[in-house]
VEXKE-404061 format. One record per residue (C-alpha): x, y, z; residue number from 1. Coordinates in nm, 2 decimals, always signed. Layout:
<sites>
+--------+--------+--------+-----+
|      x |      y |      z | pos |
+--------+--------+--------+-----+
|      X |      Y |      Z | NUM |
...
+--------+--------+--------+-----+
</sites>
This chain:
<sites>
+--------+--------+--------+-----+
|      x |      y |      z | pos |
+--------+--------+--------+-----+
|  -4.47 |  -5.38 | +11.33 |   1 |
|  -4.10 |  -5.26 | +11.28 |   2 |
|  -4.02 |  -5.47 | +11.03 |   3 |
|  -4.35 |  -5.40 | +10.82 |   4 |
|  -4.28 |  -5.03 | +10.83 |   5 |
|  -3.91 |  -5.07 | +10.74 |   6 |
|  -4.07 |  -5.24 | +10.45 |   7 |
|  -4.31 |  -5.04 | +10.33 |   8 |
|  -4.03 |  -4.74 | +10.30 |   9 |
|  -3.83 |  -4.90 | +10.10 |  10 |
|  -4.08 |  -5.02 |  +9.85 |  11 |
|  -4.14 |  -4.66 |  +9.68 |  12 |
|  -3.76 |  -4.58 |  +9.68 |  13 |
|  -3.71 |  -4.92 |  +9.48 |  14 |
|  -4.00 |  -4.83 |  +9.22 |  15 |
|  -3.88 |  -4.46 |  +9.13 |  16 |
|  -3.69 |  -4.52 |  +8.81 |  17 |
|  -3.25 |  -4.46 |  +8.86 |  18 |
|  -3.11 |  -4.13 |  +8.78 |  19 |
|  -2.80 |  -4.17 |  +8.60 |  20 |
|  -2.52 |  -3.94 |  +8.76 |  21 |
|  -2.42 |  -3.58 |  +8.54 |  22 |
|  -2.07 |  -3.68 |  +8.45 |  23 |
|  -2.19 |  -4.02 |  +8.30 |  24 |
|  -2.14 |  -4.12 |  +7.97 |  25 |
|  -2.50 |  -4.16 |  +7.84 |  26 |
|  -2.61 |  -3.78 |  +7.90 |  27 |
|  -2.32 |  -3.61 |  +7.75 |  28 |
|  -2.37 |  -3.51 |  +7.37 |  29 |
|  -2.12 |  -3.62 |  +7.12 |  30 |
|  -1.82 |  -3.43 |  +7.02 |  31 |
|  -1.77 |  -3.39 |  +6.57 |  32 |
|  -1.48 |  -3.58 |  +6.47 |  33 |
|  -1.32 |  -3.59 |  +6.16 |  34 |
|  -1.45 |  -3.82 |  +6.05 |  35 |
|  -1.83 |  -3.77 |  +6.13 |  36 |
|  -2.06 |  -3.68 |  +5.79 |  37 |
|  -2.03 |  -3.32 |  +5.91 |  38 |
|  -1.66 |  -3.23 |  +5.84 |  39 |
|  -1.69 |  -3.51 |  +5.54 |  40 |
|  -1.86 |  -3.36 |  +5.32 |  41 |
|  -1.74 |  -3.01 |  +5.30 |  42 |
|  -1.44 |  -3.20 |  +5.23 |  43 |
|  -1.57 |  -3.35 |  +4.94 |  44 |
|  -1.68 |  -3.04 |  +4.80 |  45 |
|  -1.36 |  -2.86 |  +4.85 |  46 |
|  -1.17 |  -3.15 |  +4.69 |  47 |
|  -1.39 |  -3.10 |  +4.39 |  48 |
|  -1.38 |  -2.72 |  +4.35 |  49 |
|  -0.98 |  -2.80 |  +4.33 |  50 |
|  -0.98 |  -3.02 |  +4.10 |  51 |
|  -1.25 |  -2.81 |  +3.88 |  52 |
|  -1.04 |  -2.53 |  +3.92 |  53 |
|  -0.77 |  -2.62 |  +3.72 |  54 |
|  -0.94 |  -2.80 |  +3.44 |  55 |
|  -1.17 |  -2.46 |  +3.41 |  56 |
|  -0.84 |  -2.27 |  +3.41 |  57 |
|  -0.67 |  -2.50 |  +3.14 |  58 |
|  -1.03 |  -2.48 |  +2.92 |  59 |
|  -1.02 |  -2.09 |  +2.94 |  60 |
|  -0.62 |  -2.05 |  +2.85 |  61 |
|  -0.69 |  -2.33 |  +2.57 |  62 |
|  -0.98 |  -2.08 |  +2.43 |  63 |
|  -0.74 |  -1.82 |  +2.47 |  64 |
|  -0.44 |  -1.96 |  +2.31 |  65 |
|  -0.65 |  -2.17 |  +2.02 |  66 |
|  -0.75 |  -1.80 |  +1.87 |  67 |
|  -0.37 |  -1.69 |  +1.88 |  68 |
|  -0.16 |  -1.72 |  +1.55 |  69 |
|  +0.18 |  -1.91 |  +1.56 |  70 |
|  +0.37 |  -1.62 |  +1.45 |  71 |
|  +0.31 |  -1.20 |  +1.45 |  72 |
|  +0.62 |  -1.15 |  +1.17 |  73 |
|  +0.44 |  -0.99 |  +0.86 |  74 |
|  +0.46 |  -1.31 |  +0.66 |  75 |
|  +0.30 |  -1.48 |  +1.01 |  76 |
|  -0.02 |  -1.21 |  +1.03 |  77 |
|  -0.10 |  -1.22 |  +0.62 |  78 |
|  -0.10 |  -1.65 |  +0.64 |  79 |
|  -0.33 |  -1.63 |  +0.93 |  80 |
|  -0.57 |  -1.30 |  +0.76 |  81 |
|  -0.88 |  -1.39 |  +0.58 |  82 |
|  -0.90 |  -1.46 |  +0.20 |  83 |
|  -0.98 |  -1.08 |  +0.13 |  84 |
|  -0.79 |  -0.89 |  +0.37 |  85 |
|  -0.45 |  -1.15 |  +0.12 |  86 |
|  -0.63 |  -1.07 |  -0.19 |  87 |
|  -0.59 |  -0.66 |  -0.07 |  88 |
|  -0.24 |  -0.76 |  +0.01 |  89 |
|  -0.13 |  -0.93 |  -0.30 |  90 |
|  -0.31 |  -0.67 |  -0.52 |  91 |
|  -0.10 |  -0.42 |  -0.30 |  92 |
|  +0.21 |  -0.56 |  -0.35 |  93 |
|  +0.19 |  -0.61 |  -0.73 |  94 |
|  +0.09 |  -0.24 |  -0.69 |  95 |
|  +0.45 |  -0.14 |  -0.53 |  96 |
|  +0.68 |  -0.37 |  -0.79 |  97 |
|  +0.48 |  -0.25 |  -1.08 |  98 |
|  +0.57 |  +0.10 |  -0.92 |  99 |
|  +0.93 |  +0.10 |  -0.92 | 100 |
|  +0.91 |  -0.11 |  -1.23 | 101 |
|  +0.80 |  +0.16 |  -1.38 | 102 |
|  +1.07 |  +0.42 |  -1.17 | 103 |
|  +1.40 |  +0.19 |  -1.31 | 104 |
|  +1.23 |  +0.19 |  -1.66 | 105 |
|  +1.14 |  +0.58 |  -1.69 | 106 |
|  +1.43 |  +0.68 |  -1.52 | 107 |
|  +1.67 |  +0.52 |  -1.78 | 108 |
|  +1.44 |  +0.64 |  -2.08 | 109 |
|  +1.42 |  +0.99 |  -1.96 | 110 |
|  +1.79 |  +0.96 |  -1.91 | 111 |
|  +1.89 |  +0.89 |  -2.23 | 112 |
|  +1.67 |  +1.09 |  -2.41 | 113 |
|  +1.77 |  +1.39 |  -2.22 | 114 |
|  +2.17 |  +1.32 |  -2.36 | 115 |
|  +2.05 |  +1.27 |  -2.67 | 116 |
|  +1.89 |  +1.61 |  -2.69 | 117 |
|  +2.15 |  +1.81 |  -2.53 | 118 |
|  +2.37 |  +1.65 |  -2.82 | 119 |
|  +2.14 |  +1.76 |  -3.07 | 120 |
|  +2.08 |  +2.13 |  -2.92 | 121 |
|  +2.43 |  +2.15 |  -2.94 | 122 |
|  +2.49 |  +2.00 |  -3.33 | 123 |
|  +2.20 |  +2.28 |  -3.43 | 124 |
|  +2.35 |  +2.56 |  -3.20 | 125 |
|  +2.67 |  +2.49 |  -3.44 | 126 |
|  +2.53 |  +2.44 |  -3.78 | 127 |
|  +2.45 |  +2.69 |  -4.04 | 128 |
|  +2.16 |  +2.55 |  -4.24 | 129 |
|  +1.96 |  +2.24 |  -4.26 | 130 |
|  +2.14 |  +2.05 |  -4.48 | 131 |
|  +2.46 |  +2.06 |  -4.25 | 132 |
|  +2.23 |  +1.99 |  -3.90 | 133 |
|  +2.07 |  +1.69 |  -4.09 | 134 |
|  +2.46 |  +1.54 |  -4.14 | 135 |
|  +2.54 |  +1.56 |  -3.77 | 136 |
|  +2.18 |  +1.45 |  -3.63 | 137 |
|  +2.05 |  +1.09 |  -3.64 | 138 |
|  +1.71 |  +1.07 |  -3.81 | 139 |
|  +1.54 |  +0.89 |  -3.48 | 140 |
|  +1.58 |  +1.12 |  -3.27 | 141 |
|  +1.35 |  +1.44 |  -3.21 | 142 |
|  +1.57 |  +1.70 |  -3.39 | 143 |
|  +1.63 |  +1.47 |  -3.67 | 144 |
|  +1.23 |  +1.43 |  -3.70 | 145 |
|  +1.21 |  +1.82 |  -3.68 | 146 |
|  +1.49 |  +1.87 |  -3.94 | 147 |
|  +1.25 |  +1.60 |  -4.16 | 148 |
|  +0.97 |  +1.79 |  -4.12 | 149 |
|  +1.12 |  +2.15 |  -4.19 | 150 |
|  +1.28 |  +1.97 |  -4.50 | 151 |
|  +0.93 |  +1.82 |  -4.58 | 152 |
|  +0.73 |  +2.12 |  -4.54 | 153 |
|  +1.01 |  +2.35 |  -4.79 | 154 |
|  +0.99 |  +2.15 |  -5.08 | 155 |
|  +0.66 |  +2.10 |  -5.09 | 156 |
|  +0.62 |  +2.46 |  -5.07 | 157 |
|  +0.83 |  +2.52 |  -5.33 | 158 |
|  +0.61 |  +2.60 |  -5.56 | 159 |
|  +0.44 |  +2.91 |  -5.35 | 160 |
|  +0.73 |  +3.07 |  -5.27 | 161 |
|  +0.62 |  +3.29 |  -4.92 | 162 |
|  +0.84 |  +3.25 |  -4.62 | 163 |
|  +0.60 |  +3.37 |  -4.40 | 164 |
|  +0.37 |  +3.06 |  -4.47 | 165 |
|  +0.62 |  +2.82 |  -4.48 | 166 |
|  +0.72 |  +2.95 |  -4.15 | 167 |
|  +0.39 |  +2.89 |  -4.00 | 168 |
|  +0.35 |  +2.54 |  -4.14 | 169 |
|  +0.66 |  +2.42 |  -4.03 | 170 |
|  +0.56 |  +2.59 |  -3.71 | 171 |
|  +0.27 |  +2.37 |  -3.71 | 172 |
|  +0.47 |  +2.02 |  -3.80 | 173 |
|  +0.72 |  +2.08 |  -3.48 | 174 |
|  +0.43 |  +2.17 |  -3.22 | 175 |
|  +0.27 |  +1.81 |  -3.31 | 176 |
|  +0.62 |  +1.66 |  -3.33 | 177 |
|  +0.66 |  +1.83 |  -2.94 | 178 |
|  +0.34 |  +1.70 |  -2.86 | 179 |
|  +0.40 |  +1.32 |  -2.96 | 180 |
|  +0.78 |  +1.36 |  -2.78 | 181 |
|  +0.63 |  +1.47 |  -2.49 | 182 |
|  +0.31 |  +1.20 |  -2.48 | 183 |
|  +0.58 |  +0.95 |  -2.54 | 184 |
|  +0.75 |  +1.02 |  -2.22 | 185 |
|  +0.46 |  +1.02 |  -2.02 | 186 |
|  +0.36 |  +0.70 |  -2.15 | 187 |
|  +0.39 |  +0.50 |  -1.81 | 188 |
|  +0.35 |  +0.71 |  -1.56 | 189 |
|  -0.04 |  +0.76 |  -1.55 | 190 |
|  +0.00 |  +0.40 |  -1.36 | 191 |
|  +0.16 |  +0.58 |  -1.05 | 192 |
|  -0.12 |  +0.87 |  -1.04 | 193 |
|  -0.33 |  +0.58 |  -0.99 | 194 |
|  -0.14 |  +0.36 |  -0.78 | 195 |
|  -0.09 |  +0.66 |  -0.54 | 196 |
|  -0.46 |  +0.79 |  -0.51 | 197 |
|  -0.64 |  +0.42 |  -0.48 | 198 |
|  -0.35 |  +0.20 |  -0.29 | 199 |
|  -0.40 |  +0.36 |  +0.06 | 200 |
|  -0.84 |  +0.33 |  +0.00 | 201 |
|  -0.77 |  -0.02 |  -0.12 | 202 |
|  -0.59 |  -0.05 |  +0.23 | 203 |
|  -0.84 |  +0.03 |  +0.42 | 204 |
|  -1.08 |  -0.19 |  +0.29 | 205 |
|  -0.86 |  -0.48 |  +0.38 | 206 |
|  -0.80 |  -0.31 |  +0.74 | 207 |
|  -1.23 |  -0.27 |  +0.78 | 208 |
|  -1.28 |  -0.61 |  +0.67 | 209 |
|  -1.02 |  -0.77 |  +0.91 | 210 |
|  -1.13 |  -0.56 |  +1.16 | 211 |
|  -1.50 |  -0.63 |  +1.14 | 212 |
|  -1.39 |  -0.97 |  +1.16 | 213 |
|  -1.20 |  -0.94 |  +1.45 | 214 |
|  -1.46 |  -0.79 |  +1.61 | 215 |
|  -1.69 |  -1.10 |  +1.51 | 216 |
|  -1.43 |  -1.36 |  +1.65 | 217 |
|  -1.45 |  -1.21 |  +1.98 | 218 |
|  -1.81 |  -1.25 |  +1.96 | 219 |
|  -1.80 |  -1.58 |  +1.92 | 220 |
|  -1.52 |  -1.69 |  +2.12 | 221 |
|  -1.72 |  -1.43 |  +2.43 | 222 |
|  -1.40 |  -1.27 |  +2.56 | 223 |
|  -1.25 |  -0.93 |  +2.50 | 224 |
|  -0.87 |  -1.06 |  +2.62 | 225 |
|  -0.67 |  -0.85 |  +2.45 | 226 |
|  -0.43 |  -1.17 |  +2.34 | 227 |
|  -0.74 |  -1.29 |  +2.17 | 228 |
|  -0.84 |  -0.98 |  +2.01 | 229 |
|  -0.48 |  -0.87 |  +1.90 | 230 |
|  -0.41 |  -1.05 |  +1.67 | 231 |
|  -0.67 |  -1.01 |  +1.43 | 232 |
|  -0.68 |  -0.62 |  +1.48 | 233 |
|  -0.33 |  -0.66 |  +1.38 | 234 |
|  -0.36 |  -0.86 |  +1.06 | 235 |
|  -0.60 |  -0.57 |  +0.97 | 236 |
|  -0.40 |  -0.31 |  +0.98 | 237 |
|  -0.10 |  -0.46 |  +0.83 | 238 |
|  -0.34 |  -0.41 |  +0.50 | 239 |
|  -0.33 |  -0.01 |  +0.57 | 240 |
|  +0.03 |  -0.10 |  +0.61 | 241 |
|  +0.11 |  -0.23 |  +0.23 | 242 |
|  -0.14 |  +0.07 |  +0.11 | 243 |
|  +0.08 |  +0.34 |  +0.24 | 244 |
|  +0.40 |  +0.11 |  +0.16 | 245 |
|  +0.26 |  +0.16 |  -0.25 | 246 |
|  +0.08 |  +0.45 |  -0.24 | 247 |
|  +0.37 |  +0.68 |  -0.09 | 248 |
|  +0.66 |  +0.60 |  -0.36 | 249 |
|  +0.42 |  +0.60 |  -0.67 | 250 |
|  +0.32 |  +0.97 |  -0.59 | 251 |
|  +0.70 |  +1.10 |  -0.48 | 252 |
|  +0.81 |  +0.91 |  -0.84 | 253 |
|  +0.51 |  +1.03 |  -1.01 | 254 |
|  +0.57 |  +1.39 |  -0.89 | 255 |
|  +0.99 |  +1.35 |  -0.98 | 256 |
|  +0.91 |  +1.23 |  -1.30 | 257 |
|  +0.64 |  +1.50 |  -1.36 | 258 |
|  +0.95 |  +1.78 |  -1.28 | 259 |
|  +1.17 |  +1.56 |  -1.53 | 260 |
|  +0.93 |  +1.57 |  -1.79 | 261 |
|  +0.86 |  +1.92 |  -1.78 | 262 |
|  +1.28 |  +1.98 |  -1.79 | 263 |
|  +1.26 |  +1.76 |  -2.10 | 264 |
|  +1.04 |  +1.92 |  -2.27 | 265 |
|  +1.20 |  +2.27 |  -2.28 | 266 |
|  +1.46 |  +2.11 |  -2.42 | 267 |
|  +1.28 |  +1.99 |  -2.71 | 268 |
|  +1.11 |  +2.36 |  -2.75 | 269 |
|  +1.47 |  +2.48 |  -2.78 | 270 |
|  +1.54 |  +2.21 |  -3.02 | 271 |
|  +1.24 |  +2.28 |  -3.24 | 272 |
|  +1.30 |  +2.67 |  -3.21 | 273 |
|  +1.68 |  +2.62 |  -3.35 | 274 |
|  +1.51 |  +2.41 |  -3.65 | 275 |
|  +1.30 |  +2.69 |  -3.70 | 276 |
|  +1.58 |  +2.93 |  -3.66 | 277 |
|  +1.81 |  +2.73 |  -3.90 | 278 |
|  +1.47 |  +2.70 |  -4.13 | 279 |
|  +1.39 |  +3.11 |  -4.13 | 280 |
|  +1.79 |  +3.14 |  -4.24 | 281 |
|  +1.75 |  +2.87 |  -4.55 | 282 |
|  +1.43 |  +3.08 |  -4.63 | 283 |
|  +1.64 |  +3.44 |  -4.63 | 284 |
|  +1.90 |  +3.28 |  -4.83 | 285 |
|  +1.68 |  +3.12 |  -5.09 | 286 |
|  +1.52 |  +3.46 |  -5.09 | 287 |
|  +1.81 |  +3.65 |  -5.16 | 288 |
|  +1.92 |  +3.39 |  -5.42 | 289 |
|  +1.60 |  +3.50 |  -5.59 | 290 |
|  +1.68 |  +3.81 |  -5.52 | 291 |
|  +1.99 |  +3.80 |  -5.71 | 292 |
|  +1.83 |  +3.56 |  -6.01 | 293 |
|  +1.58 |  +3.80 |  -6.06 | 294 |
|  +1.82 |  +4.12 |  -6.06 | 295 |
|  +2.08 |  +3.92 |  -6.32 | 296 |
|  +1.78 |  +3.87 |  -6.56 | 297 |
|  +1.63 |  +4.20 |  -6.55 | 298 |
|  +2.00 |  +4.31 |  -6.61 | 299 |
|  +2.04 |  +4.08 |  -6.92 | 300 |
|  +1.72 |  +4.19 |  -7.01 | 301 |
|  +1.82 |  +4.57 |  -7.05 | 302 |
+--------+--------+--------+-----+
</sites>
C-alpha cells in the first residue's frame, strides 16, 4: 500500500511538462549586433548617400563652371558675347577710329588754313589796291579767290560805270565765296554729330540683347548663382561700354571743331571785307580819274 501511493505521486509530477530556469539561455531575447540586418542596412544607405554626395556636388560645380567664360579681360567677354552683342561692338569701334580719324585730319586742315589766312589778312591790311594784294596772295587760297572775284566783277562792269552797283555785286561774289569756305571746312564733321547722338543707343541695344540672353541662360541652366549669371551680364554691358567709349570724344571734337570753325570764319569775313575795302578804294580812284578825264576835256573844249 506504501509503495502504490509513493507511486501514484510521482506519476503526475513526471507528466507536467519541465520549466526551463529564468537565467537560461533559451528565454532570453537576442541582443543587435553589428552585424544583424538591423544595423546593416542603415549602413548601406549611409554609404550611398556619401558617395552620391560628392558626385551630386561635382555635377552642380561642373554646371556651374561649364557656363563660365575662360577669361573676363575685354577681349575675353566680346569672344565669348553673342554674334550681335560683336556686331554692336565692331560697328562701335570703327565708330571711335573713324572719330579721331576725322579729329587728326580736321585738326591739321583747319590748322593750316587758319596760317594761311592770317598771312593773307595781313598782305591786304598792307596793300593799297588790288593789283598790288593780287602780287603778294596765292590764287588758291580764299583771299586770292576774293581778289579774282572783285577783279572779275570790275571789268565786267566796266561798261556801267556805278560804284554803288559794283559794290553790291562784288558784295554778292565774296558772301558765296564765304559760304563755300566755310562748307568746305565742315565737310567731315557731320560724321561726329552722328557718331555722338547714335553710338551710346547703339550700345544699349547690344547691352539689352546680351542681357536678355543672360537672363535666358539662367533659365535654362535653372540657377541664379551669381558666377553663372555674371558673366553674361557682363559681356552686356561692355557693349554700353564701347558706346560711351565713341559717343563721348565725337561730341567734345565735334563741339571743339564747331568753336574752330566759327574762329575761322571771322577771319575770312575780315578777309572778304578788306577785298571789299581795297575794291571801294580802286572804285574812288577810277572815279576821280574820270573825274579828272572829264574836267581836261571840257577844258580843251573851251
Amino acid at each position: 500500500m506504501l509503495a502504490a501511493g509513493i507511486i501514484l505521486a510521482a506519476a503526475p509530477a513526471a507528466a507536467q511538462p519541465a520549466v526551463p530556469p529564468v537565467g537560461s539561455a533559451q528565454t532570453q531575447s537576442p541582443v543587435p549586433t553589428a552585424s544583424s540586418p538591423m544595423f546593416a542596412a542603415p549602413s548601406r544607405q549611409a554609404s550611398s548617400a556619401q558617395a552620391a554626395s560628392p558626385a551630386a556636388a561635382g555635377t552642380s560645380s561642373f554646371v556651374g563652371s561649364a557656363s563660365l567664360p575662360r577669361d573676363l579681360s575685354p577681349w575675353g567677354m566680346f569672344v565669348a558675347a553673342g554674334w550681335v552683342v560683336k556686331i554692336v561692338m565692331v560697328g562701335l569701334t570703327l565708330a571711335s577710329v573713324t572719330t579721331w580719324t576725322v579729329w587728326l585730319a580736321k585738326t591739321i586742315e583747319l590748322g593750316a588754313a587758319k596760317r594761311q589766312v592770317r598771312r593773307d589778312l595781313a598782305a591786304l591790311v598792307g596793300a593799297c589796291s588790288l593789283a598790288g594784294a593780287g602780287k603778294r596772295i596765292e590764287r588758291a587760297s580764299p583771299a586770292g579767290n576774293f581778289l579774282q572775284a572783285a577783279a572779275t566783277e570790275l571789268r565786267l562792269s566796266s561798261d556801267v560805270f556805278q560804284p554803288a552797283g559794283v559794290k553790291e555785286r562784288a558784295s554778292s561774289r565774296l558772301e558765296r565765296i564765304e559760304a563755300a569756305c566755310a562748307r568746305r571746312m565742315l565737310r567731315g564733321t557731320g560724321i561726329l554729330a552722328t557718331i555722338g547722338a547714335t553710338a551710346p543707343f547703339v550700345g544699349l541695344f547690344g547691352t539689352v540683347w546680351g542681357i536678355m540672353n543672360a537672363f535666358i541662360g539662367i533659365s535654362k541652366s535653372h540657377t541664379t548663382n551669381l558666377a553663372v549669371v555674371a558673366p553674361g551680364i557682363a559681356e552686356a554691358l561692355l557693349a554700353t561700354a564701347f558706346g560711351l567709349a565713341a559717343a563721348i570724344p565725337a561730341v567734345v571734337i565735334y563741339n571743339m571743331f564747331a568753336r574752330s570753325i566759327a574762329g575761322y570764319r571771322a577771319q575770312v569775313c575780315d578777309t572778304s571785307a578788306e577785298v571789299l575795302r581795297l575794291l571801294s578804294r580802286d572804285l574812288d580812284r577810277r572815279d576821280a580819274d574820270a573825274g579828272d578825264r572829264r574836267s581836261l576835256t571840257a577844258n580843251a573844249a573851251e
